[in-house]
N, C-alpha and C positions, 0 to 999 in steps of 0.2 A: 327848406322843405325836407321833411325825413324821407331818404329814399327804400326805408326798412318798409315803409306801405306797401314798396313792389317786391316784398319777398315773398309772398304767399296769400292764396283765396282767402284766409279767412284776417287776414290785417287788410288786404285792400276793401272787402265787402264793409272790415268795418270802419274804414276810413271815410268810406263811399256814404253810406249811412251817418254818419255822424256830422259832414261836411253838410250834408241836404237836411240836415234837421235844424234850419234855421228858418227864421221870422219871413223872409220875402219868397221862401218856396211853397207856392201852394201846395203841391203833391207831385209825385214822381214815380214813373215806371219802369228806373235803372234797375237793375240786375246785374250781377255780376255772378258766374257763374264759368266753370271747368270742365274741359272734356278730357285735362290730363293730370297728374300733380305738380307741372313745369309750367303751364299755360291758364291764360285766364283772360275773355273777356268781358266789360264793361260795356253795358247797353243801353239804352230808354230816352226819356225824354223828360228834363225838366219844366214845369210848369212856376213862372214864377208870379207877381204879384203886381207885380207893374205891366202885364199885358205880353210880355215877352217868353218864347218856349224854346229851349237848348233840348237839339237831337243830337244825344252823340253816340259812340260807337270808338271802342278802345282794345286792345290785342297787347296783349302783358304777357311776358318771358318771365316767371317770378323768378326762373333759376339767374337769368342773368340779371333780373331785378331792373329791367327795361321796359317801357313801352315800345312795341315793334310797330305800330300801325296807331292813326287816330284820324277820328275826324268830328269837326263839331260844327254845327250849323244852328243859326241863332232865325229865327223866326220872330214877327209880329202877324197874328191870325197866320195867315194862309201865305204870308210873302216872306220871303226869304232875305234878310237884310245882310247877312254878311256869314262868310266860313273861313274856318282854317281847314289847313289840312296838309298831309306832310308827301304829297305827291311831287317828286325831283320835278323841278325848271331850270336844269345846268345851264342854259343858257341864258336864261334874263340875270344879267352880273349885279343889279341894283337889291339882288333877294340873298347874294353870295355871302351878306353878314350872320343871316340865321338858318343859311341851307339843311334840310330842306323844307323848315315850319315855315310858312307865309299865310296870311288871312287875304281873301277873297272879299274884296268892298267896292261900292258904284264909283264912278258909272264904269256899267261893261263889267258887270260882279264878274261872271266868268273869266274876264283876260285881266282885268285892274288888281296887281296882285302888289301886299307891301309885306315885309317884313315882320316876323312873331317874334317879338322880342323875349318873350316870357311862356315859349313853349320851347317843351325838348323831349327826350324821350328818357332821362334818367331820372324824372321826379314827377311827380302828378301834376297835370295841367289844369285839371279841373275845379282848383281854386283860381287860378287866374282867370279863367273862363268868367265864374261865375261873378267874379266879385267886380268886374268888366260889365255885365248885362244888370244885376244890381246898380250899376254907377249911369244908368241909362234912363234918362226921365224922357215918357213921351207926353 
């Protein structure tokens, strides 16, 4: 993955756009948008086609060309089937390989936490993401 996407508002908008303009996304209310010329983030809610809806929520450093913050939460209707998110658990040592990305799955979504193997913060996640909830037949 090209990590030039996190160099600035207007390659990640239109990296952002161009990734969701595909066959299984119904429609989608991301936004990505700047309060500085160093900061940028990623918003809304993917709608996809097989019954499933991704709320995320992203904080991009384009100067350092980082995501600083993320979080994505995968839905069917109204229940919440599983999250990532990059909140430290220094202590659970079995998350120690991908500290601090872990996804959030049952039973016990809240505490049953395993390891993100394919998030980070120096490259877009939101192809993995997607191409994850695409791979999901209910």
């Amino acid at each position: 993955m090209n990590p030039s996407f996190l160099s600035s508002l207007t390659e990640y908008s239109r990296f952002v756009a161009e990734l969701l303009n595909r066959e299984q996304v119904e429609r989608s209310t991301v936004a990505v948008w700047s309060e500085s010329p160093y900061t940028g983030i990623a918003e809304g809610e993917v709608f996809f086609s097989n019954g499933l809806r991704l709320r995320m929520r992203e904080e991009i450093d384009f100067d350092a060309h980082l995501i600083v913050s993320y979080g994505y939460e995968v839905y069917k209707r109204e229940e919440r089937l599983y999250w990532y998110d990059d909140f430290p658990h220094p202590n659970d040592s079995h998350l120690a390989s991908t500290f601090p990305h872990h996804k959030h799955v049952p039973p016990n979504i809240k505490h049953h936490r395993i390891p993100a193997e394919l998030l980070s913060f120096d490259c877009p996640n939101i192809p993995a993401i997607i191409d994850e909830i695409e791979s999901i037949s209910l």
